[in-house]
C-alpha positions as a Markdown table, in Angstrom:
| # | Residue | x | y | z |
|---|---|---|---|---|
| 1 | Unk | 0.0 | 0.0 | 0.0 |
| 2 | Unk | 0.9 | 3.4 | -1.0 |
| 3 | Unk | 0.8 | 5.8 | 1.7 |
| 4 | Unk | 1.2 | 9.9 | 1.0 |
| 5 | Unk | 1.7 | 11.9 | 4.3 |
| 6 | Unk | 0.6 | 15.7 | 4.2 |
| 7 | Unk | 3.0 | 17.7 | 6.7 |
| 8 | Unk | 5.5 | 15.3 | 6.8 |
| 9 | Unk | 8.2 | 18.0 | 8.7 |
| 10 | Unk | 5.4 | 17.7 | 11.4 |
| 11 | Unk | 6.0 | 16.4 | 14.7 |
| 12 | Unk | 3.0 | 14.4 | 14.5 |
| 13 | Unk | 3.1 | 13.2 | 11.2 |
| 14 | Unk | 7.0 | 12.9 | 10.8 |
| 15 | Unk | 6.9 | 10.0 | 13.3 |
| 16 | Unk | 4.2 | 8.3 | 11.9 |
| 17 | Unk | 5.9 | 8.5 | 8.4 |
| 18 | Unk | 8.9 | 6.7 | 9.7 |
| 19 | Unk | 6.3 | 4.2 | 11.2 |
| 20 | Unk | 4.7 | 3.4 | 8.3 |
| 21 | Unk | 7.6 | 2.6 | 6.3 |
| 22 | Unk | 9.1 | 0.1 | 9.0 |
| 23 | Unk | 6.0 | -1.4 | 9.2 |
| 24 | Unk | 6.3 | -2.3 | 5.5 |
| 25 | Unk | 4.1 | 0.2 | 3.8 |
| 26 | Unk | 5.5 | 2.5 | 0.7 |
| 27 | Unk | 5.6 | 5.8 | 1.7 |
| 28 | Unk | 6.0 | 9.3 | 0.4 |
| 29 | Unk | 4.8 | 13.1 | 1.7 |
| 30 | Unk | 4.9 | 16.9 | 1.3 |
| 31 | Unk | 5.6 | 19.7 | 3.4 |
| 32 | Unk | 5.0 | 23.7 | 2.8 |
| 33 | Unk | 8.8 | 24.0 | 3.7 |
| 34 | Unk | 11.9 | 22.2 | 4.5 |
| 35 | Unk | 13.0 | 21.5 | 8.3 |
| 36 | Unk | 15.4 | 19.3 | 10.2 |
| 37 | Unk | 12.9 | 16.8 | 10.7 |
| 38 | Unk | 12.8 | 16.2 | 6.9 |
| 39 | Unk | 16.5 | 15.8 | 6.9 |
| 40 | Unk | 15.5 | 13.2 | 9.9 |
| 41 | Unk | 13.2 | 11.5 | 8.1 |
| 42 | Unk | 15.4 | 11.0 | 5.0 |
| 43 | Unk | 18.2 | 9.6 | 6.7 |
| 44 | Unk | 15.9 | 6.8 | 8.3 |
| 45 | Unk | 14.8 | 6.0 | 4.4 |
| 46 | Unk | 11.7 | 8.1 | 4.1 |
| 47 | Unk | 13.4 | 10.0 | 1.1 |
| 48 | Unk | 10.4 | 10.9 | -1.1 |
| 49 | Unk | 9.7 | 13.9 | 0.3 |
| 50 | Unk | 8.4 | 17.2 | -1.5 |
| 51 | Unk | 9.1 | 21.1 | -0.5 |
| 52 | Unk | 5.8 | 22.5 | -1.9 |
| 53 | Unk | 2.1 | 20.9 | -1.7 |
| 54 | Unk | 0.7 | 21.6 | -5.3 |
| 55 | Unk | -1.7 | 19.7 | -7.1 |
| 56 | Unk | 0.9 | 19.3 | -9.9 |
| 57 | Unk | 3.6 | 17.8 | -7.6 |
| 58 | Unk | 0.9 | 15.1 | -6.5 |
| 59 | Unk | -0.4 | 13.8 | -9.8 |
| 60 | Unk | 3.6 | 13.1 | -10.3 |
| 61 | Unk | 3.9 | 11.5 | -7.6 |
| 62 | Unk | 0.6 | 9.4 | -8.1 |
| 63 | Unk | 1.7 | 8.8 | -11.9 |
| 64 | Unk | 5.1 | 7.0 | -10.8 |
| 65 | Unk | 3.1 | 4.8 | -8.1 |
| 66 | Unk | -0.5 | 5.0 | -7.5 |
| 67 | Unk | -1.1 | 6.2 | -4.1 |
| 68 | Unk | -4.2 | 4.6 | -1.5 |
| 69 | Unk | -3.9 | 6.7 | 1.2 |
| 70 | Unk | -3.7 | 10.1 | 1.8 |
| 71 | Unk | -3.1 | 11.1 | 5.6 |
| 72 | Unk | -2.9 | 14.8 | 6.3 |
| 73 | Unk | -2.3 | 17.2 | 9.2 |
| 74 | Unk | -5.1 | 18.3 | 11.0 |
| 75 | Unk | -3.9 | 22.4 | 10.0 |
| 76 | Unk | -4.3 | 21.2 | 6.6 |
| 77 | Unk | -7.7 | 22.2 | 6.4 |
| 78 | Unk | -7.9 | 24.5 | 9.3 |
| 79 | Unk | -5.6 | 26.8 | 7.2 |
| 80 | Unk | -7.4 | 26.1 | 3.5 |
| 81 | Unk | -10.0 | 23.6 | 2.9 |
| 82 | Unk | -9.3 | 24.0 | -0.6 |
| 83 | Unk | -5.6 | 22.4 | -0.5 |
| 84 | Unk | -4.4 | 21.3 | -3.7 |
| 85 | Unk | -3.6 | 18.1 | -2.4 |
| 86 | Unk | -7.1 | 17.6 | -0.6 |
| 87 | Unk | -8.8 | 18.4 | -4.1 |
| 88 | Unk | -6.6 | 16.2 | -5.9 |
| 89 | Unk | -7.2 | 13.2 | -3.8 |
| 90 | Unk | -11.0 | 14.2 | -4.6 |
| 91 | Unk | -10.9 | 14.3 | -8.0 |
| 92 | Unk | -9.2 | 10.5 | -8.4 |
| 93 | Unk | -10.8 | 8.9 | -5.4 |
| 94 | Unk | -7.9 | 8.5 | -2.8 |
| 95 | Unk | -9.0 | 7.9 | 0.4 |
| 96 | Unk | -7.8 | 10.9 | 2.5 |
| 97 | Unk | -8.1 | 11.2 | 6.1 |
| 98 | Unk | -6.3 | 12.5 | 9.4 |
| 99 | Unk | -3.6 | 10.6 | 10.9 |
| 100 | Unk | -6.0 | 9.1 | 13.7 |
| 101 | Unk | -7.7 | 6.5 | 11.2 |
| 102 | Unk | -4.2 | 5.2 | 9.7 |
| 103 | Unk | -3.1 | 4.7 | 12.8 |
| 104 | Unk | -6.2 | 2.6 | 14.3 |
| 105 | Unk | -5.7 | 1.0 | 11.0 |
| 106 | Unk | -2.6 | -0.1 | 12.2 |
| 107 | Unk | -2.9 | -0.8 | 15.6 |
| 108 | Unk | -5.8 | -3.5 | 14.4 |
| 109 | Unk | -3.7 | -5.0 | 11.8 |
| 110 | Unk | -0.4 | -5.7 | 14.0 |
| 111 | Unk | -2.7 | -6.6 | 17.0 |
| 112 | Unk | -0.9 | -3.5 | 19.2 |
| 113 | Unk | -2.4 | -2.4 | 22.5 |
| 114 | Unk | -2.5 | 1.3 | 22.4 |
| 115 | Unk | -0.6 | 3.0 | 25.4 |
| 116 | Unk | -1.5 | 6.4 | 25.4 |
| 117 | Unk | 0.2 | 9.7 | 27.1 |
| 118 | Unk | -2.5 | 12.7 | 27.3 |
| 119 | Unk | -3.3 | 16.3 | 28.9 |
| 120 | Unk | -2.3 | 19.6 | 28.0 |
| 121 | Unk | 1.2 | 19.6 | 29.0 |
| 122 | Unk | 4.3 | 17.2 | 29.3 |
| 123 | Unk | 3.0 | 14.9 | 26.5 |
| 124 | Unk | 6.3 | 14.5 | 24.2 |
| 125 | Unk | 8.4 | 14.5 | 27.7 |
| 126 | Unk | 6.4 | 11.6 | 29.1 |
| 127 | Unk | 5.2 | 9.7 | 26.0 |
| 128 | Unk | 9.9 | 9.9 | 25.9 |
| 129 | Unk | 9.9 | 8.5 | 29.4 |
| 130 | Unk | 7.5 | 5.8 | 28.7 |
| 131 | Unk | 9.4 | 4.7 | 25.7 |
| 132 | Unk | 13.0 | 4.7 | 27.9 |
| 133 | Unk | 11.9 | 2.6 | 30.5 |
| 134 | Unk | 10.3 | 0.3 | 28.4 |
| 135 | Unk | 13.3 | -0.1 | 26.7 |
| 136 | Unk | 15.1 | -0.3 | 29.5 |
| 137 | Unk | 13.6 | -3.3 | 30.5 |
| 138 | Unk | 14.2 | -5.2 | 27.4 |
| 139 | Unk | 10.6 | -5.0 | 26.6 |
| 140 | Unk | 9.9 | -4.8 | 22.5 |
| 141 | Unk | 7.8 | -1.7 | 22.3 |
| 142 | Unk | 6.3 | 0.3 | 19.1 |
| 143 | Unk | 5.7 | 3.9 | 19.3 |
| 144 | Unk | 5.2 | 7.3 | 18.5 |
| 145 | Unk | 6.6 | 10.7 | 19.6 |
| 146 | Unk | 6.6 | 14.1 | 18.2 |
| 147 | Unk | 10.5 | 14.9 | 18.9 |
| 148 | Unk | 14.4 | 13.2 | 19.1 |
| 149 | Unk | 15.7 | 11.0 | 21.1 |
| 150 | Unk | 19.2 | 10.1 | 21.8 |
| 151 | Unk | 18.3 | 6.6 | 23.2 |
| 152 | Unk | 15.9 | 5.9 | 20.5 |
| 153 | Unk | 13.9 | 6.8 | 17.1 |
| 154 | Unk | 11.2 | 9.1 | 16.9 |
| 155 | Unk | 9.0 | 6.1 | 15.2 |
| 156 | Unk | 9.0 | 2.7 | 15.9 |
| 157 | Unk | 7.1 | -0.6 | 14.8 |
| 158 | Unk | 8.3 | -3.8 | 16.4 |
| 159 | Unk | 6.6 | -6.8 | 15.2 |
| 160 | Unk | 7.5 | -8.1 | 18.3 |
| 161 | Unk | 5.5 | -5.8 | 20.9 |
| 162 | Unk | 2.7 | -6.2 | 22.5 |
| 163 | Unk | 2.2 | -2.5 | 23.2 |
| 164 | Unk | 1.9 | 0.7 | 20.8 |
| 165 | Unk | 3.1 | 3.6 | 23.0 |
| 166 | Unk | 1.5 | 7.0 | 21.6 |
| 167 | Unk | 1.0 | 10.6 | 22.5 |
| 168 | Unk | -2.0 | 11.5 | 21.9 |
| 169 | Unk | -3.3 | 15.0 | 20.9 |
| 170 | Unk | -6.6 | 16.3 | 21.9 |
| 171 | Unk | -6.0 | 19.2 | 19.1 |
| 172 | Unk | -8.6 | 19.3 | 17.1 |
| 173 | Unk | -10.0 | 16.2 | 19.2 |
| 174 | Unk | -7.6 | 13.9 | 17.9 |
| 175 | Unk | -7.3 | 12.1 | 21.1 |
| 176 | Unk | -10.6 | 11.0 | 20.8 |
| 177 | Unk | -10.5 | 8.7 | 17.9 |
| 178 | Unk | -8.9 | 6.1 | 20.1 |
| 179 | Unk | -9.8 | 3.5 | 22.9 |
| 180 | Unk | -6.7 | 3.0 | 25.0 |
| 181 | Unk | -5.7 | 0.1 | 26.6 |
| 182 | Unk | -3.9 | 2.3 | 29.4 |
| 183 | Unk | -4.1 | 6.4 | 29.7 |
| 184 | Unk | -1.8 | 8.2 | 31.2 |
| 185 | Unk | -2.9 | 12.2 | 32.3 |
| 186 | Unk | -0.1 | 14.2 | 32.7 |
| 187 | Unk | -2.4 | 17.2 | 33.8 |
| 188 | Unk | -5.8 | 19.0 | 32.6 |
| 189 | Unk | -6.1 | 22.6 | 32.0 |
| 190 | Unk | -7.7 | 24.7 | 29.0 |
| 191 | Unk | -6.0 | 24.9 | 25.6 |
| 192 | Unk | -6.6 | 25.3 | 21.8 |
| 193 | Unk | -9.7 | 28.0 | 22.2 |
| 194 | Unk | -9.7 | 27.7 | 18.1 |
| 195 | Unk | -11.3 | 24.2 | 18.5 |
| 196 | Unk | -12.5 | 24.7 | 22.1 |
| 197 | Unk | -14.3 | 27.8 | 22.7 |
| 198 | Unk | -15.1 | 27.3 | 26.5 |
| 199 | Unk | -13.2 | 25.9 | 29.4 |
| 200 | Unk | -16.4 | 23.5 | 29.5 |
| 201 | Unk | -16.0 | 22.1 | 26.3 |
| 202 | Unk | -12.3 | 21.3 | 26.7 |
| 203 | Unk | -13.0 | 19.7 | 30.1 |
| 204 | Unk | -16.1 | 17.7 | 28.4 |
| 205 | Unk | -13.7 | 16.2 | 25.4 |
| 206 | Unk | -11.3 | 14.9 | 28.3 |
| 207 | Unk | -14.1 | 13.3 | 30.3 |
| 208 | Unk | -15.1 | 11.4 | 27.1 |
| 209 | Unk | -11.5 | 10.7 | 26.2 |
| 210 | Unk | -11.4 | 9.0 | 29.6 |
| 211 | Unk | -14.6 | 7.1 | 29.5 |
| 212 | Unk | -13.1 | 5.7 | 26.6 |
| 213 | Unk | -9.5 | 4.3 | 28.2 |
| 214 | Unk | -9.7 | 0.9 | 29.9 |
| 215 | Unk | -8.2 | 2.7 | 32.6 |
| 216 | Unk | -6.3 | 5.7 | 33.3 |
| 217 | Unk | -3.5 | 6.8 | 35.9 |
| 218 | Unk | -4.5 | 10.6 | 36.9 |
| 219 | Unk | -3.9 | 13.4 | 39.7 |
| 220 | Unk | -5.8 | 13.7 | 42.1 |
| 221 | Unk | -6.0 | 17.2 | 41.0 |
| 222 | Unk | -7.3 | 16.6 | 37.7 |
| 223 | Unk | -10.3 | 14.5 | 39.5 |
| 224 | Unk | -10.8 | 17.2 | 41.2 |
| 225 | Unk | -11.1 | 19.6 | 38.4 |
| 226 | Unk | -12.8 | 18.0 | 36.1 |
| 227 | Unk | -15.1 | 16.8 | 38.9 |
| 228 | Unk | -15.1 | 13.7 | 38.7 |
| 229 | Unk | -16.1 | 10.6 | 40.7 |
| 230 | Unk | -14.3 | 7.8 | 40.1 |
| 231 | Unk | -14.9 | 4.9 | 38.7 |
| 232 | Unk | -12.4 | 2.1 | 40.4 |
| 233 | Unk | -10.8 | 1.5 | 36.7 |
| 234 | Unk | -8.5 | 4.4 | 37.6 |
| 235 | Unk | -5.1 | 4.6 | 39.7 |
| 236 | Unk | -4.7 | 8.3 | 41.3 |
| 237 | Unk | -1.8 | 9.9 | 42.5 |
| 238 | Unk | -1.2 | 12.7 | 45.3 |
| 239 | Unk | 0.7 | 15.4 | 44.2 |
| 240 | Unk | 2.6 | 14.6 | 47.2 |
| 241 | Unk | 3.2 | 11.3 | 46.5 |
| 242 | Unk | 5.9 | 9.8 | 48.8 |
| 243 | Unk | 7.5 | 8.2 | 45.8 |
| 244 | Unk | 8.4 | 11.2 | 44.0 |
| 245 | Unk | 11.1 | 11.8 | 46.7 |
| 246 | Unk | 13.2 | 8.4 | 45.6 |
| 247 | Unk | 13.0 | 10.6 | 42.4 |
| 248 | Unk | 16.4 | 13.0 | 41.3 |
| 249 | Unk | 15.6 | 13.8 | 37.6 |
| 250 | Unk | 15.9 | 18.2 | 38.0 |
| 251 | Unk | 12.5 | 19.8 | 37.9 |
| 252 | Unk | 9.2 | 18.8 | 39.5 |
| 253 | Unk | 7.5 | 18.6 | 36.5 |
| 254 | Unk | 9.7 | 16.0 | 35.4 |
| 255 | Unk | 9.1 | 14.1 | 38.6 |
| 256 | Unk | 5.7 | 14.0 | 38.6 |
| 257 | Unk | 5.9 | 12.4 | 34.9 |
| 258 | Unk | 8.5 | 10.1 | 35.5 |
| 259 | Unk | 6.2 | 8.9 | 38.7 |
| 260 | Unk | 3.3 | 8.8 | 36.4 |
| 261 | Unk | 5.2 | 7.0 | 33.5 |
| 262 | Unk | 6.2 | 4.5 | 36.3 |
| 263 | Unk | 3.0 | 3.5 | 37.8 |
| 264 | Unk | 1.5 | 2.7 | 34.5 |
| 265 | Unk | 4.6 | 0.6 | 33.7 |
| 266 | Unk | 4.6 | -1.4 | 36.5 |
| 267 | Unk | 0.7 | -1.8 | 36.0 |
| 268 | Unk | 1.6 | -3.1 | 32.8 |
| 269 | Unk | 4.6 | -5.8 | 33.4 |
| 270 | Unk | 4.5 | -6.1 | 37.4 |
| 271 | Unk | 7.6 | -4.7 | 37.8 |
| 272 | Unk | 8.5 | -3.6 | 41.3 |
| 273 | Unk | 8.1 | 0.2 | 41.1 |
| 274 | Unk | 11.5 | 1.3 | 43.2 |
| 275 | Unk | 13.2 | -1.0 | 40.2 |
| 276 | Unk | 11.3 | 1.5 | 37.7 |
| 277 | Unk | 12.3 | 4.8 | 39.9 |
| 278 | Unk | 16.0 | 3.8 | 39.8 |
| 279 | Unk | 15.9 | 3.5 | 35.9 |
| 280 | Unk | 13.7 | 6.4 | 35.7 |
| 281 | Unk | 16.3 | 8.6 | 37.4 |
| 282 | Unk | 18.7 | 7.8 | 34.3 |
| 283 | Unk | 16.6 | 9.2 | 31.7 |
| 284 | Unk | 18.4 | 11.4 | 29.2 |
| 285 | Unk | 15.9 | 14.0 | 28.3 |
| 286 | Unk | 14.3 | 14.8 | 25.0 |
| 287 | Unk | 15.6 | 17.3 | 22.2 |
| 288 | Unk | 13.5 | 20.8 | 22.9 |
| 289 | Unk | 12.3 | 19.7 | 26.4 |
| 290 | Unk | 15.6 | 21.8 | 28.4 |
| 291 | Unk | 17.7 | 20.7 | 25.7 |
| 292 | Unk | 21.1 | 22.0 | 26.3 |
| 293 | Unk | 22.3 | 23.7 | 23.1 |
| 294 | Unk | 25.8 | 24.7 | 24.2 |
| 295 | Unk | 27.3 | 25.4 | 27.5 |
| 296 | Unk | 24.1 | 27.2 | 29.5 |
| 297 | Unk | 22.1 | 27.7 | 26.4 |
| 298 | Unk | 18.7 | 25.7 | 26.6 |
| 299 | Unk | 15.5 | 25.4 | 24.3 |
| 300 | Unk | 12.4 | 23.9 | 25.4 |
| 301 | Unk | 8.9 | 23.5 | 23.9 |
| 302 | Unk | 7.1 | 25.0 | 26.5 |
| 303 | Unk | 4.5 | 27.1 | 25.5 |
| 304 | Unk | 1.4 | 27.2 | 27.7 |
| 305 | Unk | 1.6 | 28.7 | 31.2 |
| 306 | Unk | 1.4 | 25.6 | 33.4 |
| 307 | Unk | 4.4 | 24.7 | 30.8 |
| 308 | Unk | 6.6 | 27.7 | 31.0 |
| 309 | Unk | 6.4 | 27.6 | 34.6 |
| 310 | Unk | 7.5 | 23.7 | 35.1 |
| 311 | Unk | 10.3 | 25.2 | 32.8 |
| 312 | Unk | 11.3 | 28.3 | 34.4 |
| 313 | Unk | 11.0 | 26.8 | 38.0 |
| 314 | Unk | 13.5 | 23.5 | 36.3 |
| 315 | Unk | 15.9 | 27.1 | 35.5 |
| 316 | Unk | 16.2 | 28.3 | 38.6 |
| 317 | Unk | 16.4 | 24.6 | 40.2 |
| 318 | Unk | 19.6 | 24.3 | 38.3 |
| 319 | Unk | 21.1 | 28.4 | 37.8 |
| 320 | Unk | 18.8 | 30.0 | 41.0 |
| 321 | Unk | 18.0 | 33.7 | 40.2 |
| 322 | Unk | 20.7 | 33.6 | 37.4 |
| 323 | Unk | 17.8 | 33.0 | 34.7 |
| 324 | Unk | 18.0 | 34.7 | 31.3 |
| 325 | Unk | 14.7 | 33.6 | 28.9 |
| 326 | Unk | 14.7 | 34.1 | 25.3 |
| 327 | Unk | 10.5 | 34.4 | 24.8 |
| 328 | Unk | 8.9 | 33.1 | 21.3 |
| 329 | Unk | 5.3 | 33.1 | 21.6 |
| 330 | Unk | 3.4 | 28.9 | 19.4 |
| 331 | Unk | 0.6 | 31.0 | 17.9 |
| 332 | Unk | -0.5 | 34.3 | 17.7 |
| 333 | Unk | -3.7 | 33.1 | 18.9 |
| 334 | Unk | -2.9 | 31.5 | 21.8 |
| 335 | Unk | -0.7 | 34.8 | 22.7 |
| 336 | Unk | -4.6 | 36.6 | 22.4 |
| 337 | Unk | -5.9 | 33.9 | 24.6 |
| 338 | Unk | -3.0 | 33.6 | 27.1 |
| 339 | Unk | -2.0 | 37.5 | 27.7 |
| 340 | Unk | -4.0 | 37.7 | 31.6 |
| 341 | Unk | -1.5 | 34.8 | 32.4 |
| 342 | Unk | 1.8 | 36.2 | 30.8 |
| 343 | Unk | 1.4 | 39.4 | 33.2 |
| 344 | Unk | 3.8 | 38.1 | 35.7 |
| 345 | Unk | 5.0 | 35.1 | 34.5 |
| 346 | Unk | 8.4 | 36.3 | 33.7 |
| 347 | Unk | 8.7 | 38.3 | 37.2 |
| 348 | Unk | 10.8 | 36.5 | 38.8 |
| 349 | Unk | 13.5 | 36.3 | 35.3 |
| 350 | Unk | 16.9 | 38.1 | 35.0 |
| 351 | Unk | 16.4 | 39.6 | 32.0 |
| 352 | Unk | 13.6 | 38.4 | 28.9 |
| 353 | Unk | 14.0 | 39.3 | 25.3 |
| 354 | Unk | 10.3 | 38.5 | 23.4 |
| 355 | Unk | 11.0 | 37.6 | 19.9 |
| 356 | Unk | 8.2 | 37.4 | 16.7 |
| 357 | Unk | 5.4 | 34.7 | 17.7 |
| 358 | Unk | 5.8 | 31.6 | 15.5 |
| 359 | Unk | 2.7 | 31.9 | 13.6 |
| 360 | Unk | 0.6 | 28.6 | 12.0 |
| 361 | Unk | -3.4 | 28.0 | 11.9 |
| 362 | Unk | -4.1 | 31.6 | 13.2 |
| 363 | Unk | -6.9 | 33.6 | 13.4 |
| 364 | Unk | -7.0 | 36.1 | 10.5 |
| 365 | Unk | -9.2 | 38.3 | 13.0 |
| 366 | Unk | -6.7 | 39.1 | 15.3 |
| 367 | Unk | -4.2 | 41.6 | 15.7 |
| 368 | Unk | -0.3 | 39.8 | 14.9 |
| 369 | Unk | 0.8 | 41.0 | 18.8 |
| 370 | Unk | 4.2 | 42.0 | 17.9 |
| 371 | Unk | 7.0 | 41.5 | 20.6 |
| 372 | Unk | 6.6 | 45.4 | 21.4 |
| 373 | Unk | 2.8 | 44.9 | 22.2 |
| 374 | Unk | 3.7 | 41.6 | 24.0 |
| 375 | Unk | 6.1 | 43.3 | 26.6 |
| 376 | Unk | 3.2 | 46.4 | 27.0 |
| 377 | Unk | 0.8 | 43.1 | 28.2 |
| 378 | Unk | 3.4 | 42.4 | 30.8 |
| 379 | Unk | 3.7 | 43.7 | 34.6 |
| 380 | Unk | 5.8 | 46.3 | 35.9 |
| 381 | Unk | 8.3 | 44.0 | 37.0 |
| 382 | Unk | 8.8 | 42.2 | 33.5 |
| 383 | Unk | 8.4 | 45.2 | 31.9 |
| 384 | Unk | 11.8 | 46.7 | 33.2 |
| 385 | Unk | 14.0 | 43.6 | 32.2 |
| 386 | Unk | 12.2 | 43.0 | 29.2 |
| 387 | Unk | 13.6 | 43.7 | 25.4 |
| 388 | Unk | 11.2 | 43.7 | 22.2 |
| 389 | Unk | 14.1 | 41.5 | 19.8 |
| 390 | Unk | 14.2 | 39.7 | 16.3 |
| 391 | Unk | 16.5 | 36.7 | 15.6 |
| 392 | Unk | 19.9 | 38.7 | 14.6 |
| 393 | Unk | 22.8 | 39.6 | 15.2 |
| 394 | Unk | 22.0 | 42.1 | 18.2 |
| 395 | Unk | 20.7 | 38.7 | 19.8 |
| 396 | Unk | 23.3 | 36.6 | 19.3 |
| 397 | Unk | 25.8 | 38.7 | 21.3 |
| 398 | Unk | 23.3 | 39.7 | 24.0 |
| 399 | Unk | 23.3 | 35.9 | 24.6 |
| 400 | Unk | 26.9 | 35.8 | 24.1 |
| 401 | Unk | 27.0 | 37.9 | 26.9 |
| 402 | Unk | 24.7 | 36.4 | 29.1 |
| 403 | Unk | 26.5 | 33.1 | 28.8 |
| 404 | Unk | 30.3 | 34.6 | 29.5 |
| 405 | Unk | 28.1 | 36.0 | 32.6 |
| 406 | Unk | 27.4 | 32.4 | 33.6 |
| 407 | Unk | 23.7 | 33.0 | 33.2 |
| 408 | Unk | 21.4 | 30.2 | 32.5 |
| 409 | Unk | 19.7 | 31.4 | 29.3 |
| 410 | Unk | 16.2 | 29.1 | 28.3 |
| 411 | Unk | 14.7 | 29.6 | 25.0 |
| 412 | Unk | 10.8 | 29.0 | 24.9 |
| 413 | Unk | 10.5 | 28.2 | 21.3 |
| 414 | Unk | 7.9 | 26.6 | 19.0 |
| 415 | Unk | 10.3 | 24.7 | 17.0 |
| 416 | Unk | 10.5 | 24.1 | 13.2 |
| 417 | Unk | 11.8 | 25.9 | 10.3 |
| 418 | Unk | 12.4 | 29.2 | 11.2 |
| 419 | Unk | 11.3 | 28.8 | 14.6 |
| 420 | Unk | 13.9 | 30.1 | 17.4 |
| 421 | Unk | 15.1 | 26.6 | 18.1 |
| 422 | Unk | 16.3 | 26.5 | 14.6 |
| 423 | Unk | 18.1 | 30.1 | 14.6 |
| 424 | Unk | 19.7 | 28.7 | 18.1 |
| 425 | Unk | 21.0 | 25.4 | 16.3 |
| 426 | Unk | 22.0 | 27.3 | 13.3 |
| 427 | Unk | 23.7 | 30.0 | 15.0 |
| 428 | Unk | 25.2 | 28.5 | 18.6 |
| 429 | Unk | 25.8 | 24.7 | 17.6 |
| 430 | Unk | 27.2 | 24.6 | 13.6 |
């Protein structure tokens, strides 16, 4: 079967890509631009990749090798419901659909429990650890995650698991295409307003997505806020969970995930749970989760509040007040629908330069907040240690600076090309 992947430079997609083609299918994709991840993706043998996603450079590809299934990004048709690619598979009868059915398709033909890692936060980092400590254990495991690894492959299909391990995105309700085996909540709080207008209806799309798990491991707190009453398929954990003491990984964030990624572990094989602490304590990290670039240059993901807070408080755990952050906004939306929370967020920083929001799947309605306007939404406090910036030269040696300082300097970036994680890479680690 001939598989075409829309968005393959995705962090969603990409992995699935790579997926595919180890599980034996024949598979090519597009993206609007080039990135890192399609250099990724090539070396690992997914080489027939287009830059550009006309109708032209489809029929081509569907003239050399018919193609049978189109699976696209969800912005796809968020940003034009008229794409090219979507008509073309229209006009000749492909099937075309988002990644969720291909991937049910193959979790039903290679007989694959699905494992999967959901909330609003933490996903990649804990979908990572989940993947680690299986592997740790010698068990085979397929999965999914949407960034690098230095112990492993962003896609995996091992005809020898019994598990598919998968993060899984509640944007626009992806999440709730599946039926888990075993969910694991890393924490519930509003997100995406472009798919979820009300706090309600995000809240209502997680309560579904549980009902829909075999069981789930969950905070307490997230019982509590969704108001729930359990059901007795569920294993809950206190914030203040004892165990997250015989924990060392830096930053309590990380764990609370590594605690959460444990429990369901040892649900699943029965191994002791100090035995799956110690090897959780030894867990590497995950490229763009307080990635170290160079010397006291980190970028990290986080882009939500809850997010950049388990990030900044992870900076000061390690550098105290010496915390420098380099600020670039996923979304201009989200910056419209965040701004009450980024008032004093940043209070507590060194010094914070706000670079251009990475903009994708935006509301044409909205005024583009530029990093000027950003800095005016911001305290007092932030306010005198903040600098509007752009990705140049007058940046590169005000981080210089920083770093001959000794300060800790964390880069909240969205990632991809032309992102501020790609400038840092481009600019700090050639």
């Amino acid at each position: 079967m001939h598989v075409y992947f829309s968005g393959v430079g995705g962090t969603a997609i990409g992995p699935l890509a790579l997926i595919a083609h180890k599980a034996g299918f024949d598979v090519s994709g597009s993206d609007k631009q080039h990135s890192l991840y399609i250099d990724y993706l090539a070396k690992h043998g997914v080489t027939d990749i287009h830059i550009g996603q006309s109708y032209e450079q489809m029929a081509e590809v569907h003239n050399k090798q018919p193609i049978d299934w189109f699976v696209y990004t969800s912005a796809l048709p968020i940003e034009n419901p008229d794409a090219p690619e979507l008509q073309f598979c229209k006009d000749k009868g492909i099937k075309a659909t988002k990644r969720d059915e291909f991937l049910n398709q193959l979790l039903q033909e290679k007989h694959l429990k699905l494992v999967a890692i959901a909330g609003t936060h933490g996903k990649t980092t804990t979908t990572a650890m989940a993947i680690w400590l299986f592997k740790q254990l010698g068990v085979p495991i397929s999965y999914s995650v949407g960034a690098k690894m230095s112990f492993a492959e962003m896609g995996e299909y091992d005809p020898a698991s019994e598990y598919f391990v998968y993060e899984a995105d509640e944007f626009d309700r992806n999440f709730l295409a599946f039926q888990p085996h075993l969910s694991l909540i890393t924490g519930i709080d509003w997100d995406h307003p472009d798919i979820y207008p009300t706090r309600e209806s995000y809240n209502n799309a997680f309560e579904q997505y549980l009902s829909q798990s075999d069981s789930n491991i969950l905070w307490k707190n997230d019982i509590d806020y969704l108001n729930l009453d359990p059901s007795g398929s569920e294993i809950i954990l206190e914030q203040n969970d004892p165990l997250l003491k015989k924990l060392t990984l830096p930053g309590i964030v990380n764990r609370q995930d590594a605690l959460l990624v444990a429990k369901g572990v040892a649900q699943l094989t029965g191994k002791p749970i100090q035995e799956l602490l110690e090897h959780m304590n030894r867990f590497p990290g995950v490229a763009r989760r307080f990635e170290q670039i160079v010397s006291g240059l980190y970028s990290d993901y986080a882009h939500t509040p809850p997010k950049i807070k388990g990030a900044l408080q992870l900076a000061h755990e390690v550098a105290g007040n010496n915390v420098v952050v380099i600020y670039e906004g996923l979304h201009n939306t989200r910056q419209h629908f965040i701004k009450d929370e980024l008032k004093t967020l940043f209070d507590g920083v060194k010094q914070l330069y706000i670079v251009p929001s990475y903009l994708a799947r935006e509301d044409p309605n909205l005024a583009l907040l530029s990093p000027s306007d950003l800095k005016n939404l911001l305290s007092d406090t932030s306010q005198a240690h903040t600098i509007p910036s752009d990705l140049d030269n007058r940046l590169k040696e005000a981080i210089r600076g920083h770093l001959d300082k000794g300060d800790l300097v964390l880069c909240i970036s969205a990632g991809g090309g032309g992102s501020l994680d790609e400038w840092l890479r481009k600019t700090f680690a050639a």
